[in-house]
PyMOL Python script that loads the backbone (N, CA, C, O; Angstrom):
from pymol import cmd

cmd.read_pdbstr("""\
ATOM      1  N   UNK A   1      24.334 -38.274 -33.128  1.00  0.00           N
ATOM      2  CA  UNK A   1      24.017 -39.336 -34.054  1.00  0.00           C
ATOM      3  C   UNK A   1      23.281 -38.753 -35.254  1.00  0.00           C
ATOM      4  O   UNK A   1      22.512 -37.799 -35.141  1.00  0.00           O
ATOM      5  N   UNK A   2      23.548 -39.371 -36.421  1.00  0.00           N
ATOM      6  CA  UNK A   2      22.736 -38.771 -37.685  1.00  0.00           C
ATOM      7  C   UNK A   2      22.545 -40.070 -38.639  1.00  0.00           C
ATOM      8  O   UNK A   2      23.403 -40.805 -39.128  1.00  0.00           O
ATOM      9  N   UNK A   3      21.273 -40.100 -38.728  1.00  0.00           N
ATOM     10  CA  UNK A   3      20.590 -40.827 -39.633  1.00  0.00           C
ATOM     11  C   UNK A   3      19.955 -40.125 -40.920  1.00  0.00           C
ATOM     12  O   UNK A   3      19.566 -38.959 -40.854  1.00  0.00           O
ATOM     13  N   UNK A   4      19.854 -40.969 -42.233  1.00  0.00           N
ATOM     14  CA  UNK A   4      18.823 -40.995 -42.885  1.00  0.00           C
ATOM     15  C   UNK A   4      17.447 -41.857 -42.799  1.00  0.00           C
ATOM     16  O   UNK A   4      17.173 -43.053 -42.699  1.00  0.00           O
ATOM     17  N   UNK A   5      16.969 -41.054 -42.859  1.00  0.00           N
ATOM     18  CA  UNK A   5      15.086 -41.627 -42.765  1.00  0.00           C
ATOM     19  C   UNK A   5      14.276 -41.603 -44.241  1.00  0.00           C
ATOM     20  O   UNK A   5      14.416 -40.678 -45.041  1.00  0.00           O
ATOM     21  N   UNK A   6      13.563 -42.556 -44.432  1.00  0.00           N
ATOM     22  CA  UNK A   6      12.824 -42.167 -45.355  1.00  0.00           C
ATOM     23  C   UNK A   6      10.804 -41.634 -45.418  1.00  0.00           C
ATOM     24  O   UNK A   6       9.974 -42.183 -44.693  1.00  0.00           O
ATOM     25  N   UNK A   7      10.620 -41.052 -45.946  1.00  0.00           N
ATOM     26  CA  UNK A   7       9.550 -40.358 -45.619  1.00  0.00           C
ATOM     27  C   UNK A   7       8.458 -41.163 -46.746  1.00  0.00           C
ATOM     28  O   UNK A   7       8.606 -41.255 -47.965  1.00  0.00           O
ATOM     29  N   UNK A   8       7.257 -41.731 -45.847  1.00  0.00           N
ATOM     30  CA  UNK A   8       6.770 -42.361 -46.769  1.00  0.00           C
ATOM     31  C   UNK A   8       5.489 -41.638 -47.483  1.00  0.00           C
ATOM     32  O   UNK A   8       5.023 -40.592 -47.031  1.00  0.00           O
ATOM     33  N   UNK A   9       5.114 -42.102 -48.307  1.00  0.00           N
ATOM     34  CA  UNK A   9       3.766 -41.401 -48.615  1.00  0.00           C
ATOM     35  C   UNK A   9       2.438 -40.949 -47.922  1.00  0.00           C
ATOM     36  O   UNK A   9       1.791 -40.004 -48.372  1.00  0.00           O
ATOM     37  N   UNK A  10       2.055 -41.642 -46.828  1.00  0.00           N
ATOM     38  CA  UNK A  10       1.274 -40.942 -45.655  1.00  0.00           C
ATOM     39  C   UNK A  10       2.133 -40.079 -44.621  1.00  0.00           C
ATOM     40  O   UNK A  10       1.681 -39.881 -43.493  1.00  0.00           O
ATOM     41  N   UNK A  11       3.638 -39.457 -45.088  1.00  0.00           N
ATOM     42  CA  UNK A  11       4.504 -38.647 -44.567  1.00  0.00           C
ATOM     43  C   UNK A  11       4.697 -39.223 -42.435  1.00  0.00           C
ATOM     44  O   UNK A  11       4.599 -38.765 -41.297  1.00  0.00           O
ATOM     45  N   UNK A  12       5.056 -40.649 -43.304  1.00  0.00           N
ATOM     46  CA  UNK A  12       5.413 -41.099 -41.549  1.00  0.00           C
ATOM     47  C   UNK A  12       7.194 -41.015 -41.931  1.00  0.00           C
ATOM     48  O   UNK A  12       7.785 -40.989 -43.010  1.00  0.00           O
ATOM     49  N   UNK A  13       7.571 -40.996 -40.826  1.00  0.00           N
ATOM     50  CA  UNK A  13       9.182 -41.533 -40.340  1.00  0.00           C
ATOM     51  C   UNK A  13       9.282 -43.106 -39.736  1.00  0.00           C
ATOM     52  O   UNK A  13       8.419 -43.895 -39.352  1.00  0.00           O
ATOM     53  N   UNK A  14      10.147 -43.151 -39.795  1.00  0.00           N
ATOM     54  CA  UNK A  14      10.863 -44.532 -38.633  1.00  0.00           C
ATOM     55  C   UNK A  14      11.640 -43.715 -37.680  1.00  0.00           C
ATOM     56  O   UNK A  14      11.915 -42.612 -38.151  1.00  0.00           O
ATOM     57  N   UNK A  15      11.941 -43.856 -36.855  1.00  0.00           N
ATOM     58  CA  UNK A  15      12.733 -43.423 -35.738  1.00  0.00           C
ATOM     59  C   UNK A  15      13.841 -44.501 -35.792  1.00  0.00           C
ATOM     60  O   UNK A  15      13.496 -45.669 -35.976  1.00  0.00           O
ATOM     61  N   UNK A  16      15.376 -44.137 -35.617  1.00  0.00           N
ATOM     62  CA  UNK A  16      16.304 -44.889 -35.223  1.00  0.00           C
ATOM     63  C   UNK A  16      15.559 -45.882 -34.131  1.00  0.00           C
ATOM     64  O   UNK A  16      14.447 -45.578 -33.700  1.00  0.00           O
ATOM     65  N   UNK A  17      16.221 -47.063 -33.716  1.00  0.00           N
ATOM     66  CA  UNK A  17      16.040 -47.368 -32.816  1.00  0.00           C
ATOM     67  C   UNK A  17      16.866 -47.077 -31.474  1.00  0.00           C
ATOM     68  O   UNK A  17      16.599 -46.942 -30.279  1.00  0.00           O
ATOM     69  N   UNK A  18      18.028 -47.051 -32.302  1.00  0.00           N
ATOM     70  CA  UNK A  18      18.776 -45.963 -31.153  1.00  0.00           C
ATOM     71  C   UNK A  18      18.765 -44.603 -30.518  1.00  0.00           C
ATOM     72  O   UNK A  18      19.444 -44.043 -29.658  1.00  0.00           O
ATOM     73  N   UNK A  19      17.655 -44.259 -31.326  1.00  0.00           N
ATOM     74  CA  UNK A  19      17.033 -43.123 -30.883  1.00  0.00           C
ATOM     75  C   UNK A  19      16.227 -42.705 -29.646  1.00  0.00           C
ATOM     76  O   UNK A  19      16.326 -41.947 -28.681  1.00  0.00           O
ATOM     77  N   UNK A  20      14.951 -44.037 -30.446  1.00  0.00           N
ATOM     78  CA  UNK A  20      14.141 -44.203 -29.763  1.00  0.00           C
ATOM     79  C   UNK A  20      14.394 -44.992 -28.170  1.00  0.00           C
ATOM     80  O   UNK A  20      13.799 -44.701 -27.133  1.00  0.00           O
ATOM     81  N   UNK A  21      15.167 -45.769 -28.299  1.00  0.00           N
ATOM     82  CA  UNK A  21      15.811 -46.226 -26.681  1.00  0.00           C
ATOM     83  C   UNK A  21      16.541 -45.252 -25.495  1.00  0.00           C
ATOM     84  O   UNK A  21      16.683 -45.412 -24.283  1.00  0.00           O
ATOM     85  N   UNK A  22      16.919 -44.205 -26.394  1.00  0.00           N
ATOM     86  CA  UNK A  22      17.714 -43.232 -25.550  1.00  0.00           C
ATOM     87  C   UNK A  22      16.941 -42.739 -24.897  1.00  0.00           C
ATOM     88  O   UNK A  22      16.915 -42.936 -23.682  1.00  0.00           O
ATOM     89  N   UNK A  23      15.943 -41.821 -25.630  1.00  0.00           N
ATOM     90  CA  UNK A  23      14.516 -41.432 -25.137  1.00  0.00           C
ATOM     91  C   UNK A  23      13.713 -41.889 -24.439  1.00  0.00           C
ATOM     92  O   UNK A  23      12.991 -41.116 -23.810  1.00  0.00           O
ATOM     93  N   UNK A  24      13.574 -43.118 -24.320  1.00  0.00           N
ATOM     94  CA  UNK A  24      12.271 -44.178 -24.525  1.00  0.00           C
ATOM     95  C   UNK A  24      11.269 -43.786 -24.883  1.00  0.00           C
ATOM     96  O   UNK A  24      10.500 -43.198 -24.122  1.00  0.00           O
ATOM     97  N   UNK A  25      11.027 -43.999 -26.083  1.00  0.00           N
ATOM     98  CA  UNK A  25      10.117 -43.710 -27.190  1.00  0.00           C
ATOM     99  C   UNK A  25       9.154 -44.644 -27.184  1.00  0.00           C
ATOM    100  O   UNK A  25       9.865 -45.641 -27.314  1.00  0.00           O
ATOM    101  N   UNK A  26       8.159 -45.012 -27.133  1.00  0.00           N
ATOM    102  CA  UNK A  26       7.744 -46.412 -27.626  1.00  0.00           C
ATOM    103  C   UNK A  26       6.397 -46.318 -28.101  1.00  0.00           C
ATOM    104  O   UNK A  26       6.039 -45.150 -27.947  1.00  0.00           O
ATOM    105  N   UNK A  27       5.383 -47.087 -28.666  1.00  0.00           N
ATOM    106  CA  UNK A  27       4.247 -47.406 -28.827  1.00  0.00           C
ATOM    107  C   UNK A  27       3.234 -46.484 -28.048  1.00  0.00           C
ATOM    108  O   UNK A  27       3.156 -46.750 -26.848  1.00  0.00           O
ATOM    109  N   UNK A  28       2.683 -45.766 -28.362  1.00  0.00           N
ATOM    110  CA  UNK A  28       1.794 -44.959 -28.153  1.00  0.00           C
ATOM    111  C   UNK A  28       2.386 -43.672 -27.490  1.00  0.00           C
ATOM    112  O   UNK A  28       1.460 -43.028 -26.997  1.00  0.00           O
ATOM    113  N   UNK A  29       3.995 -42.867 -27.241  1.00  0.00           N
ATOM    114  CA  UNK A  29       4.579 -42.119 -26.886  1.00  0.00           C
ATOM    115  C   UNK A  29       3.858 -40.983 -28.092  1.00  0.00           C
ATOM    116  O   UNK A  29       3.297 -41.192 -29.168  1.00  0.00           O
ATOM    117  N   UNK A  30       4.253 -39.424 -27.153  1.00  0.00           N
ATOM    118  CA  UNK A  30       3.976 -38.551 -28.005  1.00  0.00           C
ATOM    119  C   UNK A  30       4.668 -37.377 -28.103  1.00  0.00           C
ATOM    120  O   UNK A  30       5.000 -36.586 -27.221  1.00  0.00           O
ATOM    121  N   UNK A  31       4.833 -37.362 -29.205  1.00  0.00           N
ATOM    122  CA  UNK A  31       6.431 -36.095 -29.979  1.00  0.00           C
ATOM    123  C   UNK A  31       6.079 -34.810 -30.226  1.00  0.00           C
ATOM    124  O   UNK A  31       5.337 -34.732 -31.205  1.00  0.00           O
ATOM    125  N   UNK A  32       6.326 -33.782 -29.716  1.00  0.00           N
ATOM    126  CA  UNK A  32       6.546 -32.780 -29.681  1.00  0.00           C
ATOM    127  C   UNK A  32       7.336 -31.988 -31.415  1.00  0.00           C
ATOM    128  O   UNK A  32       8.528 -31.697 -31.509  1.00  0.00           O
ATOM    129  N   UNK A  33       6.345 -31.808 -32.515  1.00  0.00           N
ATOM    130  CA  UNK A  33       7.075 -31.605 -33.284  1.00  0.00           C
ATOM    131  C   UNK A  33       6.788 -29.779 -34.074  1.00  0.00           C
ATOM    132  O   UNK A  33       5.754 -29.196 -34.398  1.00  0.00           O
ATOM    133  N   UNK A  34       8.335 -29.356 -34.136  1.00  0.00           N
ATOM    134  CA  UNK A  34       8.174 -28.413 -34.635  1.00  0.00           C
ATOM    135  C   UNK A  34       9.409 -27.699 -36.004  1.00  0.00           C
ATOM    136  O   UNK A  34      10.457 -28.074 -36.529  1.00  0.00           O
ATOM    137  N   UNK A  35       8.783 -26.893 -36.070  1.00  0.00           N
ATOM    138  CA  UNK A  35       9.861 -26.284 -37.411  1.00  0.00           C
ATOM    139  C   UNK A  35      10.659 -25.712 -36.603  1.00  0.00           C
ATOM    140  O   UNK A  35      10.335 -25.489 -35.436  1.00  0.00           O
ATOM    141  N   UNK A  36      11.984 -25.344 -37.174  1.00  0.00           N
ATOM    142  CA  UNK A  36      12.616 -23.956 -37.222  1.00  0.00           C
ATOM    143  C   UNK A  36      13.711 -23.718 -38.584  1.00  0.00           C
ATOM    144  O   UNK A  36      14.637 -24.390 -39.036  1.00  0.00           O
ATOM    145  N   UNK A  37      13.205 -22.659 -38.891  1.00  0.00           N
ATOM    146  CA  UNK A  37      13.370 -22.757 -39.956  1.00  0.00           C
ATOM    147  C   UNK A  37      13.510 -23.770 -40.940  1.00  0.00           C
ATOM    148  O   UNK A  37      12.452 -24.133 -41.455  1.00  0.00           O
ATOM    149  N   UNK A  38      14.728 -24.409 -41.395  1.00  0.00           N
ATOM    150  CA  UNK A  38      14.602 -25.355 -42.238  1.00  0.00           C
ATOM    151  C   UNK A  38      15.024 -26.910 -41.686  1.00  0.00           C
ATOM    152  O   UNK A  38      15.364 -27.868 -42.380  1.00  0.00           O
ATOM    153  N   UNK A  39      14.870 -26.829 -39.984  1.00  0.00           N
ATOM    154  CA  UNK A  39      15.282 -27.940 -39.253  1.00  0.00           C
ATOM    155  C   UNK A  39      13.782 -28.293 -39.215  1.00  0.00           C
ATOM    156  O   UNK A  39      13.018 -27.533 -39.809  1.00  0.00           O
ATOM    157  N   UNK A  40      13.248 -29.448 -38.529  1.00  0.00           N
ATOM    158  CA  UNK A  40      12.184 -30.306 -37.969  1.00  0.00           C
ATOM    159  C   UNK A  40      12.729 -30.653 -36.721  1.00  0.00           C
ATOM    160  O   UNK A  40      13.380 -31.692 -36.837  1.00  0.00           O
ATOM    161  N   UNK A  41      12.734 -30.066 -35.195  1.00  0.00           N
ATOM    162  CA  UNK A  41      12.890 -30.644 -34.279  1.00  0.00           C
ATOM    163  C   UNK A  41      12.156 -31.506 -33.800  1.00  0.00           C
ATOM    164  O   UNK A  41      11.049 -31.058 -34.099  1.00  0.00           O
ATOM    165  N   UNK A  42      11.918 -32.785 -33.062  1.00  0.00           N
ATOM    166  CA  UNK A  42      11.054 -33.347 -32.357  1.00  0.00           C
ATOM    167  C   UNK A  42      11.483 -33.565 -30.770  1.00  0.00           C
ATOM    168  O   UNK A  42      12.692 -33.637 -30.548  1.00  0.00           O
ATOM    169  N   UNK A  43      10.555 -33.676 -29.639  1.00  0.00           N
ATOM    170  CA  UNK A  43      11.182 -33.328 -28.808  1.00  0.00           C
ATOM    171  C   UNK A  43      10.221 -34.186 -27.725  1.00  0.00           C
ATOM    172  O   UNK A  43       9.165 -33.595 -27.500  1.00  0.00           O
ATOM    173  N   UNK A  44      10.392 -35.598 -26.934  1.00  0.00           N
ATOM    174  CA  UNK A  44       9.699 -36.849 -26.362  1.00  0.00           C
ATOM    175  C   UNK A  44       8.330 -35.869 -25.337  1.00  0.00           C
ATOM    176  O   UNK A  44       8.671 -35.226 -24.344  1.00  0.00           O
ATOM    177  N   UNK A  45       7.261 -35.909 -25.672  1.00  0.00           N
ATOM    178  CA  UNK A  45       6.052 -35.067 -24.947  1.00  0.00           C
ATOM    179  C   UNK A  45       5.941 -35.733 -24.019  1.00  0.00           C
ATOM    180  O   UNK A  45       5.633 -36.905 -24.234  1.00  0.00           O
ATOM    181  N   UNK A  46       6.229 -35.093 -21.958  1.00  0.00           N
ATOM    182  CA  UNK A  46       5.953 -35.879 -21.017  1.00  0.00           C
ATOM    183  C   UNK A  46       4.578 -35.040 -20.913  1.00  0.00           C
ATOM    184  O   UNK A  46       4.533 -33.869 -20.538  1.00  0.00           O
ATOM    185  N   UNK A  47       3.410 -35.850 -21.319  1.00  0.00           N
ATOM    186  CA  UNK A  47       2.039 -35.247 -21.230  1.00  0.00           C
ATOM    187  C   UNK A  47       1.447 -34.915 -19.930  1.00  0.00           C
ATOM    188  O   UNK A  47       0.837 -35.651 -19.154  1.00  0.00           O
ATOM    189  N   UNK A  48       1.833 -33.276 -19.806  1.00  0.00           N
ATOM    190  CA  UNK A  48       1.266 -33.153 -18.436  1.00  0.00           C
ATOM    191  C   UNK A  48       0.516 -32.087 -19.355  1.00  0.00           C
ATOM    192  O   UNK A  48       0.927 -31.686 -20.444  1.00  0.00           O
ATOM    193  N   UNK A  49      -1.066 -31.568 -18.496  1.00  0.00           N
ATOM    194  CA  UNK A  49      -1.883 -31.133 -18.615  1.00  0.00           C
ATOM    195  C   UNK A  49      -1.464 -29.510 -18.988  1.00  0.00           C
ATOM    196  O   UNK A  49      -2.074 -28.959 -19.904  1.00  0.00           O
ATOM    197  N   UNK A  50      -0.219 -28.648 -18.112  1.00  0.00           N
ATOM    198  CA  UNK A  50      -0.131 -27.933 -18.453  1.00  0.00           C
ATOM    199  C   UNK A  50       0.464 -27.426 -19.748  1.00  0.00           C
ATOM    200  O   UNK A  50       0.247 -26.350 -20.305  1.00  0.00           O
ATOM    201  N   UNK A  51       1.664 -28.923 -20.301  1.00  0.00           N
ATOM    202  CA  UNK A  51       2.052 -28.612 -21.749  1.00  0.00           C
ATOM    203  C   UNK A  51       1.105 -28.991 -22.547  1.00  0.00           C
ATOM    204  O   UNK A  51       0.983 -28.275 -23.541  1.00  0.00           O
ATOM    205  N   UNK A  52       0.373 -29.889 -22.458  1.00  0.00           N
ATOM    206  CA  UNK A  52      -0.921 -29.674 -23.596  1.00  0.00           C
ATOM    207  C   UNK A  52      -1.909 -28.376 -23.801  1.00  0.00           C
ATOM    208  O   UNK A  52      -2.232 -27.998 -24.927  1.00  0.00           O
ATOM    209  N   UNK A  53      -2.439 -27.617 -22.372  1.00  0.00           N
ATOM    210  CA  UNK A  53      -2.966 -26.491 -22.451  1.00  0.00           C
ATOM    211  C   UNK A  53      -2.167 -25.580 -22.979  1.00  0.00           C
ATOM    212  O   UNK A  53      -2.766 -24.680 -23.567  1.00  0.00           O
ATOM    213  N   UNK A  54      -0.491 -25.485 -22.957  1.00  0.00           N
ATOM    214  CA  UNK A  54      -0.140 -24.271 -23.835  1.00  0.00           C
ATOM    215  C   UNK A  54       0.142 -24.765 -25.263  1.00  0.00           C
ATOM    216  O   UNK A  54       0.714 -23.940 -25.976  1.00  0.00           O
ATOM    217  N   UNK A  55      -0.175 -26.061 -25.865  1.00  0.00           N
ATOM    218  CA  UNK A  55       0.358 -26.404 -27.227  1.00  0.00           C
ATOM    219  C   UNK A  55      -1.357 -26.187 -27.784  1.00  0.00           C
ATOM    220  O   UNK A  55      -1.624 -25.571 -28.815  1.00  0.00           O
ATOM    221  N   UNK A  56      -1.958 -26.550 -27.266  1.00  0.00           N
ATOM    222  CA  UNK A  56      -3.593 -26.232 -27.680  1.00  0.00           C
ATOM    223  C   UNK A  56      -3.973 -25.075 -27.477  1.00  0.00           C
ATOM    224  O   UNK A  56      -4.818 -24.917 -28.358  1.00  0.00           O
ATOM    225  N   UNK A  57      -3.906 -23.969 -26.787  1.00  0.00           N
ATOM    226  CA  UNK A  57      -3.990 -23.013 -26.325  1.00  0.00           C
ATOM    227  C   UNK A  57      -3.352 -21.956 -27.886  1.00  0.00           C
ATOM    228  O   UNK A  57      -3.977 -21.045 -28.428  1.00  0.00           O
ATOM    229  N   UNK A  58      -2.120 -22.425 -28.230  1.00  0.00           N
ATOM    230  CA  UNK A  58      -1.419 -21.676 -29.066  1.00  0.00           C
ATOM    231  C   UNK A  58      -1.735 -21.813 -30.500  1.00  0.00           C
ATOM    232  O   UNK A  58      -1.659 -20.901 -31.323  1.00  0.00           O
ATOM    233  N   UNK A  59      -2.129 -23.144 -30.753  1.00  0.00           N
ATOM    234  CA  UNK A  59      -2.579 -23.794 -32.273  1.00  0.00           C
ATOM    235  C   UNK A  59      -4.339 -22.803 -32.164  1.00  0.00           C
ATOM    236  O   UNK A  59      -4.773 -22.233 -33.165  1.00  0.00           O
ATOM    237  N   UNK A  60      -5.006 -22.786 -30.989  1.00  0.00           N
ATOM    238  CA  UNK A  60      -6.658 -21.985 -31.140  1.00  0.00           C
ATOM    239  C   UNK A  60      -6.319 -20.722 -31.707  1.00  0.00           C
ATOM    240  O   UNK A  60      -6.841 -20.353 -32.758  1.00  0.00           O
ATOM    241  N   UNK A  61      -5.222 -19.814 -30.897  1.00  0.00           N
ATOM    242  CA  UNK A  61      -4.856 -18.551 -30.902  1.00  0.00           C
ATOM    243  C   UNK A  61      -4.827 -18.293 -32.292  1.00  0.00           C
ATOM    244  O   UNK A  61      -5.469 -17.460 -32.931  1.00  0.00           O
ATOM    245  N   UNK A  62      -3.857 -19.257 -32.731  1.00  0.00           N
ATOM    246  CA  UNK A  62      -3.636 -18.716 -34.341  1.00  0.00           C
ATOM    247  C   UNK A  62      -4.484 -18.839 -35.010  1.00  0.00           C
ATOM    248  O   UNK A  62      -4.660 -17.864 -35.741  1.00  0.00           O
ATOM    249  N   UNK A  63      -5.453 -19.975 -35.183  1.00  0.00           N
ATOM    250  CA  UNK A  63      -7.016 -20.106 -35.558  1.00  0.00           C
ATOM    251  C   UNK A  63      -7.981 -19.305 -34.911  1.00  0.00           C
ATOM    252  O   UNK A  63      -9.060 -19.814 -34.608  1.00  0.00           O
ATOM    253  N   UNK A  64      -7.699 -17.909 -34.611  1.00  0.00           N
ATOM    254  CA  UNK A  64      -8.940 -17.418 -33.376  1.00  0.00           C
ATOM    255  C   UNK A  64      -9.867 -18.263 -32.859  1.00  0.00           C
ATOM    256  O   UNK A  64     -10.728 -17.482 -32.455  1.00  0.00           O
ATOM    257  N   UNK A  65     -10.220 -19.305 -32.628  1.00  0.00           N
ATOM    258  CA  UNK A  65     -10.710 -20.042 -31.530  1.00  0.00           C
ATOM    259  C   UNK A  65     -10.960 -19.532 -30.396  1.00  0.00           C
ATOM    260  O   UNK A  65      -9.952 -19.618 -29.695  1.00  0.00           O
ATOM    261  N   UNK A  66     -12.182 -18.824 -29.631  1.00  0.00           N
ATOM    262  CA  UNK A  66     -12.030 -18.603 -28.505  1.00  0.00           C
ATOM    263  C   UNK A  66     -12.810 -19.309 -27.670  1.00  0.00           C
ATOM    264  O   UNK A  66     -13.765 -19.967 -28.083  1.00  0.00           O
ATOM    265  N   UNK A  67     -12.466 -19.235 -26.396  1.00  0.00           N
ATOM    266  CA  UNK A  67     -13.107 -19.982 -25.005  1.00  0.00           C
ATOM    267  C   UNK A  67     -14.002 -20.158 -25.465  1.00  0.00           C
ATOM    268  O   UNK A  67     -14.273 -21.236 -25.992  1.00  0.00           O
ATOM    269  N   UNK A  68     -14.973 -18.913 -25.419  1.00  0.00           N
ATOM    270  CA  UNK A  68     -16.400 -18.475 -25.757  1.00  0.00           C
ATOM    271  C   UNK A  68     -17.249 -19.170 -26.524  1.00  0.00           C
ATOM    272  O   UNK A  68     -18.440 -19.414 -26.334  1.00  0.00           O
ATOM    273  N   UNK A  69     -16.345 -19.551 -27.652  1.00  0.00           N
ATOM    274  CA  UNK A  69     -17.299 -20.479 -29.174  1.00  0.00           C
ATOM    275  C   UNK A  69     -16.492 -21.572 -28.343  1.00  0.00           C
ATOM    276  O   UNK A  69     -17.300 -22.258 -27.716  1.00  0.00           O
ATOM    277  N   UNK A  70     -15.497 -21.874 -28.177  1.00  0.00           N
ATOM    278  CA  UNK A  70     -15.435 -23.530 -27.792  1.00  0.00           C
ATOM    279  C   UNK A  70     -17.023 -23.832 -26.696  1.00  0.00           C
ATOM    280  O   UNK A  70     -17.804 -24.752 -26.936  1.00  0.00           O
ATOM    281  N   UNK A  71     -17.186 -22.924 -25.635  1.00  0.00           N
ATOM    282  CA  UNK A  71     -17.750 -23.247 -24.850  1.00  0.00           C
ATOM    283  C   UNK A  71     -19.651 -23.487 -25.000  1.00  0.00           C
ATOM    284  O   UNK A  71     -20.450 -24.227 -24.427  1.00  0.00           O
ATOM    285  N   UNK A  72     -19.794 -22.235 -26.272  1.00  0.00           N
ATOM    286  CA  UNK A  72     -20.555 -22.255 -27.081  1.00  0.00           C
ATOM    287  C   UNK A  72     -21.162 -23.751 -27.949  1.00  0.00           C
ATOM    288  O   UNK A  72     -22.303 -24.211 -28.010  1.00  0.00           O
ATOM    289  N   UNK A  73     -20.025 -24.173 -28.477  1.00  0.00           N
ATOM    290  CA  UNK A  73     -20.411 -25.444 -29.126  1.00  0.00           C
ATOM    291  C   UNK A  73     -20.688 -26.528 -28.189  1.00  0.00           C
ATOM    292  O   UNK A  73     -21.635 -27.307 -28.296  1.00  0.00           O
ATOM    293  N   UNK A  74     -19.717 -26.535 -27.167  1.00  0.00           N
ATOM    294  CA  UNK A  74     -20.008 -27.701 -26.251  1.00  0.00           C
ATOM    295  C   UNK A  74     -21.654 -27.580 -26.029  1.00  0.00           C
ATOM    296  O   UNK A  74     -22.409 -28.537 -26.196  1.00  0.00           O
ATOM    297  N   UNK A  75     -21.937 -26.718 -25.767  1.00  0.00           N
ATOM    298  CA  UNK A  75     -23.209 -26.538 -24.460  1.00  0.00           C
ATOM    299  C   UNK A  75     -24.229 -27.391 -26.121  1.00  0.00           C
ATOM    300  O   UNK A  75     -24.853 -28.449 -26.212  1.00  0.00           O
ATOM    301  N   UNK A  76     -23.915 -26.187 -27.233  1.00  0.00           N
ATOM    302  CA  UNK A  76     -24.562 -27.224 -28.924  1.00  0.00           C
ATOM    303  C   UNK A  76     -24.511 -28.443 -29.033  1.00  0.00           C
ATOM    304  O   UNK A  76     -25.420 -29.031 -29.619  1.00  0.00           O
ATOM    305  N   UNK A  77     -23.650 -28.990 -28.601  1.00  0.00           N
ATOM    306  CA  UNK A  77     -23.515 -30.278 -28.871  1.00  0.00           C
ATOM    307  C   UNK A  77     -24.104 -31.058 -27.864  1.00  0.00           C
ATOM    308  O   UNK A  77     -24.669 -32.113 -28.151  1.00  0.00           O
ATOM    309  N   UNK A  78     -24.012 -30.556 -26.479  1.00  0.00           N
ATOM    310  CA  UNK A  78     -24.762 -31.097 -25.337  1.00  0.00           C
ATOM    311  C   UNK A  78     -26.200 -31.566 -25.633  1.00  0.00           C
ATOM    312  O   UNK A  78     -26.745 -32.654 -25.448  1.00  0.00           O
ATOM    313  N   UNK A  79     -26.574 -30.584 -26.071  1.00  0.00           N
ATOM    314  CA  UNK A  79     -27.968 -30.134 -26.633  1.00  0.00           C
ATOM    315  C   UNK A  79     -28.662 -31.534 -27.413  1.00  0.00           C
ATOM    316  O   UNK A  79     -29.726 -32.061 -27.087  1.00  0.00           O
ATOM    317  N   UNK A  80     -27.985 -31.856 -28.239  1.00  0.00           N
ATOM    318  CA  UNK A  80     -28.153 -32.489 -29.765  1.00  0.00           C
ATOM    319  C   UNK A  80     -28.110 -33.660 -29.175  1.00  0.00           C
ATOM    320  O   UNK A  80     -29.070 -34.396 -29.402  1.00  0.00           O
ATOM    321  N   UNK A  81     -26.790 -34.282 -28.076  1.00  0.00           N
ATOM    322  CA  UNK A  81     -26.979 -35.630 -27.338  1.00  0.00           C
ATOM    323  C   UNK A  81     -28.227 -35.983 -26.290  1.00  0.00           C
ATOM    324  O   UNK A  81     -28.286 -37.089 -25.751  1.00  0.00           O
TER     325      UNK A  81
END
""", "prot")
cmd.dss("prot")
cmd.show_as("cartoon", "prot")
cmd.util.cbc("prot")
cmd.orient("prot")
């Protein structure tokens, strides 16, 4: 199936609805979105703990983020509450 979408100024989409039914997409669902090259795949996120630890895991990496300062700030922030 191929649609046009239009992209609005806070850079949202609409989803087909025929899209979204195939999938079941709905109201508070969460999309998996990425480049390749000059495509935008999106791909329906069944949120289990271990695909969030490697999609968060990978976005820190590239930001050097480590355990260490995450764990660092927590204990800071503990502190402050």
């Amino acid at each position: 199936m191929t649609d046009v979408v239009k992209v609005t100024s806070k850079g949202q989409i609409t989803l087909p609805i025929a899209i979204r039914d195939s999938i079941a997409v709905n109201k508070g669902s969460y999309l998996i979105v990425e480049q390749v090259g000059d495509y935008i795949l999106m791909k329906k996120a069944d949120i289990r703990m271990k695909e969030i630890r490697k999609i968060l895991g990978e976005a820190a990496k590239k930001k050097g983020i480590t355990k260490k300062a995450l764990l660092y700030a927590l204990e800071k922030e503990r502190a402050v509450a």
